[in-house]
N, C-alpha and C positions, 0 to 999 in steps of 0.2 A: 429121868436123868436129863440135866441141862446138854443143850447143843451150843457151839459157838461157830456162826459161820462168817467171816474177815473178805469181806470185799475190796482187793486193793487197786487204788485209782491212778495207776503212775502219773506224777507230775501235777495232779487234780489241784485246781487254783483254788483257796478257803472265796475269792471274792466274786468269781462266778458264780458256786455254788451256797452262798449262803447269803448274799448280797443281790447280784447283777441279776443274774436269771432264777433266782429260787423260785419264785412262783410259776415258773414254766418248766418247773423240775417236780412233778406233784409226789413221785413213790421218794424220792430222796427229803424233798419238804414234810413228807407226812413224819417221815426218822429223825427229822431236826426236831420238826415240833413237839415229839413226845420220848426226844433224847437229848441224851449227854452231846453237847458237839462244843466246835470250835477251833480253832489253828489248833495244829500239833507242831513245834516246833522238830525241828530237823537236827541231823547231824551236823559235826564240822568233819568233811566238804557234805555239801545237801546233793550225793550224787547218787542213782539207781544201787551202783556199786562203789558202797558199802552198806546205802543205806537201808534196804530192805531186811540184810542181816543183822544189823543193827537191831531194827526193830523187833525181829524175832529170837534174837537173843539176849536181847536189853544189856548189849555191853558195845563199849563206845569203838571207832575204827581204831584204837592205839591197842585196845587187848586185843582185837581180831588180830591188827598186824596188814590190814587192808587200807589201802587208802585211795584206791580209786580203780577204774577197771586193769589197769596196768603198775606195776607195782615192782623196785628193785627189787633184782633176784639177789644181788651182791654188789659190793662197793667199786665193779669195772664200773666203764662208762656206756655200754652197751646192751647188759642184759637185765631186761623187763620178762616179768613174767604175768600172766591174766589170770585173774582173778575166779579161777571157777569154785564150784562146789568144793576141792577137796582141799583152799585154804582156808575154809572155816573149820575151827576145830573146838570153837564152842559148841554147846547142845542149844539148838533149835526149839521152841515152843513143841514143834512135831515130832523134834526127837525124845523130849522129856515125854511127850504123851503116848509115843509109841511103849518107852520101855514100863510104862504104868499099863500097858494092855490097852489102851486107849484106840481106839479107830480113827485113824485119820485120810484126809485126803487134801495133796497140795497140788495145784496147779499154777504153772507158769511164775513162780515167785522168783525173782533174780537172784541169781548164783546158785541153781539147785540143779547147775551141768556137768559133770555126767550127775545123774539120780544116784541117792544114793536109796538105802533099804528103807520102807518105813513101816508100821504096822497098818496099812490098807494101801493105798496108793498115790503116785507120783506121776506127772506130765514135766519136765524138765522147761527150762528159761528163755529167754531172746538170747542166750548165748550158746543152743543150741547151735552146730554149723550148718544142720538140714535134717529135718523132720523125716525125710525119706531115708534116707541111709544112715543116718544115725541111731544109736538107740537113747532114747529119749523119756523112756517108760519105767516106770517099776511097778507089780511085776513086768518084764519086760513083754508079757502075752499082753500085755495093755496096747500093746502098740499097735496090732492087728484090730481091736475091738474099736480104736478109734480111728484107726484108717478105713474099718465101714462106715462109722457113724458120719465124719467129714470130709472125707477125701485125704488129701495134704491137710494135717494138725499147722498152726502156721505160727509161727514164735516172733515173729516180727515183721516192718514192712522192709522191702529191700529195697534198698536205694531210696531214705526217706528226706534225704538230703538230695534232692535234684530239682528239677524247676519243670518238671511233669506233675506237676499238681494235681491235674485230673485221675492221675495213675495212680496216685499217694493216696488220695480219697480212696478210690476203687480198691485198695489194696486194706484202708484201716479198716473197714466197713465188713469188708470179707472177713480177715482176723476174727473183730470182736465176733461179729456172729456167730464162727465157729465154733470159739473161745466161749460164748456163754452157753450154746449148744451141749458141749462137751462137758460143761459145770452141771451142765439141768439132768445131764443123762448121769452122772455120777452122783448125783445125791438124791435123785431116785433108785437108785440100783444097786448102791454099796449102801451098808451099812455106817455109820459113822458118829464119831462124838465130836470132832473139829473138824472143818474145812476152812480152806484158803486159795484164793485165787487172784493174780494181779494182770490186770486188763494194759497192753501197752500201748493203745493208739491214743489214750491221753498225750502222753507226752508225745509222740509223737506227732499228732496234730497242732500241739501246740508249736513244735520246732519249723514245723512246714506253713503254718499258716498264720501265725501270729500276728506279723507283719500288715496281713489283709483288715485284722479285726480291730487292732488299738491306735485309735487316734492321736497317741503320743510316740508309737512308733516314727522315725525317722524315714524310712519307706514307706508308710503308708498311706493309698490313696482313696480319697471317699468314692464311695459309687463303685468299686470294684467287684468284680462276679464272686470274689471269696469271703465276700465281707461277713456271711451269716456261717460260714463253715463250721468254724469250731464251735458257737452257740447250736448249731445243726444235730453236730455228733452228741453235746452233753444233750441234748434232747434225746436223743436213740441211746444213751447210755441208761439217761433213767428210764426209757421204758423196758429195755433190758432186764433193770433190777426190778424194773415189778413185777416180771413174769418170774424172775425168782424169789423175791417174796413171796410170792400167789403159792407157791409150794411151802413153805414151813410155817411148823405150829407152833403156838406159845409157850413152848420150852427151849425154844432157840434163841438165842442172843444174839443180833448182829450190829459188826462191825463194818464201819467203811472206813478206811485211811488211804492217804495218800504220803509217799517217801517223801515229798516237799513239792512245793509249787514252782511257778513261773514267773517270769518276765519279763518284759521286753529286752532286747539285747541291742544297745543304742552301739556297737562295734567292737572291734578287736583290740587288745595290745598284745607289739610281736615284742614277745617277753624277753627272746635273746638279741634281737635286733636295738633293743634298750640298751641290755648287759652288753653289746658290743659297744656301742656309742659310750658308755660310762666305763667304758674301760676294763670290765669284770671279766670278759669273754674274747679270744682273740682267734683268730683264725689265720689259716694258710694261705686260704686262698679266697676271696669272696666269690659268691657264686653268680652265675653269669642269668641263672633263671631261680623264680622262689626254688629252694629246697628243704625237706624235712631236716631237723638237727643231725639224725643216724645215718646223712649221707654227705652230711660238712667235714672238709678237713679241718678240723679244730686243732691247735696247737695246746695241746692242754700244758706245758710247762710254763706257757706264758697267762692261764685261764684260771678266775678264781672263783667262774659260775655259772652254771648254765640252765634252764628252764626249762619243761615242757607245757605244751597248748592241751586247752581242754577247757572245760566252764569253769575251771579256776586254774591259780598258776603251783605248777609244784617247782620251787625253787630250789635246786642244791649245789654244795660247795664241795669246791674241791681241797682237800685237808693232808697237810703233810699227815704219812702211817695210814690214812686209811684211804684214798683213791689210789689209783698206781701213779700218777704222777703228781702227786699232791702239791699246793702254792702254797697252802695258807698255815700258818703255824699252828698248833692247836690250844696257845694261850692267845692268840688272835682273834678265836673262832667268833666269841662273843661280840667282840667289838666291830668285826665285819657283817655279824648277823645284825646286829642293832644300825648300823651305817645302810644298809640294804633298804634295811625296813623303813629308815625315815625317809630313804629318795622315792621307796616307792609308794608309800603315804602320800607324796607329794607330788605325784603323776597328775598332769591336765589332761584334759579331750586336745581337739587342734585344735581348740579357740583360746588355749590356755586358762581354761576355768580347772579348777583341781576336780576330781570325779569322785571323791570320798572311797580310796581304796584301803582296804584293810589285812591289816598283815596279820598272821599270827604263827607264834613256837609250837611243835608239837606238844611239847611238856608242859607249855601252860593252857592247854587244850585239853590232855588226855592223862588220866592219872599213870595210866603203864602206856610209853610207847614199844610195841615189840612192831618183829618186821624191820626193813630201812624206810623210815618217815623223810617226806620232803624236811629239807632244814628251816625252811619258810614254806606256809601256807599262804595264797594271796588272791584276795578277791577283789579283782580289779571293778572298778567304780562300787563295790557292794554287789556285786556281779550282775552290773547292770553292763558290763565290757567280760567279754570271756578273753582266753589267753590263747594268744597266735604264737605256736612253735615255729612256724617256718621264718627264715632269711633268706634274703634276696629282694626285698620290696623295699630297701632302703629307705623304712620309715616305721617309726612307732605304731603310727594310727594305721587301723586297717578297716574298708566297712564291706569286706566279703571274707568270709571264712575260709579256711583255708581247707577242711575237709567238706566242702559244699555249703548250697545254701541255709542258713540256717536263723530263723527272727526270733527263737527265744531262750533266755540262760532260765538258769533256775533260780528259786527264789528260796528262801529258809522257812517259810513255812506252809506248810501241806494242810491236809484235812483231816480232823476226829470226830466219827458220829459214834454213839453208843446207845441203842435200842434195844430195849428192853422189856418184851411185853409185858412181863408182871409190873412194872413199876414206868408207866406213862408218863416221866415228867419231863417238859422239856426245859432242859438249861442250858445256861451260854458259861462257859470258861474259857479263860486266857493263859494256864499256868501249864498244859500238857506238852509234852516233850515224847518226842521218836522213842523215846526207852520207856516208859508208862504203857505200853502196849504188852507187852508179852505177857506183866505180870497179870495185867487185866485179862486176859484170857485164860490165865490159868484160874486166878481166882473165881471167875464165872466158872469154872469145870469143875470148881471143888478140890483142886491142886496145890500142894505146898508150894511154896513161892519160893525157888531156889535165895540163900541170903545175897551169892556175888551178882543179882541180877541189879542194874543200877538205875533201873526206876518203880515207880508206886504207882498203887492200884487205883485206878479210877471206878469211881461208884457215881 
């Protein structure tokens, strides 16, 4: 009986790993060279969350109803709700293989908080609140068994945004360790037909140190003590995977992806401090120090827009009949969303060069939006500029983040390896997409390929 075991890379760069450092990557070069790889293109937005569900559901963030880790609950102007486990209400790769009797085991894949049942076992996400007190596990007797094996299970680093650098290392390092620890003692000791596991100090590393590594960074200085970091850790990450390789036999297929890639983050746009200056957004009162949106007196009778911060922008309107104080007519709607979209096309840096930012509709994105979708999607410079929610800096441009330090946004496309011991070849493609995963896993297991799944099998 085939195995398929999904090594996930959060954030993993395709030009690190298949480019820059591949030949100081030898157990990951040995799976290029006698596999399937190449970028995997990403979702729209390319974020942890939705995008991991995505992948294992192979249905786009408009049918999940997800669209980022926060997400309207309803058309007030205040209630968000996050994103865990129990707003996916597609079936999972692990849940179709659960109800086929299939053995599985997931660890750590984003949005799988609280655990739900599976047929073997579950380690819950970085949106975990605390590994100690929480239960985290399924069966939940897992939790003790892994509290011998590592101490504290550790779901992510804390406080990865600060400028204790030293500590941040000390904290990714610890993690993966655990984290492959925990992988190696479950797939010697359960039984299993799939496993999955997604490792977070990728991206995390990348956010923390980016800045020290790439010479087209705007902060970055040569000769700095962090300059080899992040090439440091993909080093200890493939030796990681060769000690799990060194355990499985040629009936196992593996996978390595990454939810999407990285890069550099040349600064901020404060997306409502725009919409104030153009007129879209009005306020009571300005504020006298930066403040978050959820704590601005906003005059929403006079406001026809307002935005949220994140690695991209979610843009929405306020619409007579559906906000409580609606502005905008709703034979309007169009021609205010299309007026939006060309001003913000046409955003510069503060040198006045435009940054190539790109808007998009959910509907011309996603065949079903369910859920409440941003009314504009916006990736400011190509999200080479993430999106600054706060006011009060009385300026567009921003080059510190407003939730802490942070050098890198994400990038649209991530990693696909596909190894395959019966069949050594190695090939390069360009054509894979975040939804061409899940069916490729099933079809390695010898599994019907659900029809609503909206990607294809890679061989």
């Amino acid at each position: 009986m085939r195995k398929v075991l999904v090594i996930g890379l959060d954030c993993a760069a395709p030009e690190f790993i298949f480019d820059q450092w591949r030949s100081e990557l030898p157990h990951l070069q040995r799976l290029i060279e006698q596999g399937l790889h190449g970028p995997l293109t990403s979702c729209i937005p390319p974020i942890t969350v939705p995008a991991w569900s995505v992948m294992m559901t192979s249905k786009n963030p408009g049918r999940l109803g997800v669209y980022g880790f926060r997400n309207r609950a309803d058309y007030s102007y205040s209630r968000l709700t996050f994103a865990t486990s129990q707003a996916i209400k597609e079936p999972t790769v692990w849940d179709l293989l659960s109800r086929q009797g299939r053995q599985v085991i997931v660890v750590s894949v984003p949005q799988t908080y609280p655990p739900k049942p599976v047929n073997g076992c579950l380690l819950s996400c970085f949106l975990t609140p605390d590994t100690t007190t929480s239960q985290y596990t399924y069966p939940p007797t897992l939790k003790q068994e892994i509290d011998n094996l590592v101490g504290k299970y550790l779901v992510d680093v804390e406080n990865f945004r600060s400028e204790d650098k030293d500590d941040i290392l000390r904290q990714i390092y610890e993690m993966t360790e655990r984290r492959f620890r925990v992988v190696r003692h479950l797939l010697t000791t359960r039984p299993w037909d799939f496993a999955i596991f997604v490792e977070m100090g990728v991206d995390r590393i990348h956010h923390g140190f980016w800045k020290y590594t790439d010479p087209r960074h705007r902060k970055y200085e040569p000769g700095n003590p962090y300059e080899q970091a992040i090439k440091d850790y993909y080093i200890y990450i493939d030796q990681e995977i060769g000690r799990l390789l060194s355990l499985l036999d040629d009936d196992t297929v593996v996978l390595v992806v990454s939810d999407h890639g990285a890069k550099r983050m040349d600064g901020g746009i404060c997306i409502n401090e725009w919409l104030i200056q153009e007129g879209y957004l009005t306020l009571k009162e300005y504020p006298a120090t930066p403040t978050p949106l959820s704590k601005l007196s906003i005059d929403w009778s006079r406001t026809r827009a307002w935005g949220e911060g994140g690695y991209y922008a979610r843009l929405f309107l306020n619409v007579k009949g559906r906000e409580p104080e609606g502005t905008i007519d709703p034979a309007q709607y169009e021609q205010v969303r299309d007026e939006l979209r060309a001003r913000l096309e046409a955003l510069t840096d503060e040198q006045g060069n435009n940054i190539g930012t790109r808007v998009f509709k959910p509907e011309e994105v996603y065949p079903v939006v369910n859920g409440i979708a941003p009314d504009l999607i916006v990736y400011f410079g190509n999200l080479y500029w993430r999106s600054v929610g706060i006011v009060g800096l009385r300026s567009v441009h921003t080059f510190e983040n407003d939730t802490g330090p942070d050098d890198a946004n994400h990038a649209e496309q991530g990693i696909f390896i596909l190894y395959d011991p019966r069949r050594k070849e190695g090939r390069w493609r360009e054509d894979m997409t975040i939804y061409d995963v899940a069916p490729t896993i099933l079809h390695h297991l010898g599994m019907a390929i659900p029809g609503d799944m909206e990607g294809k099998v890679l061989e």
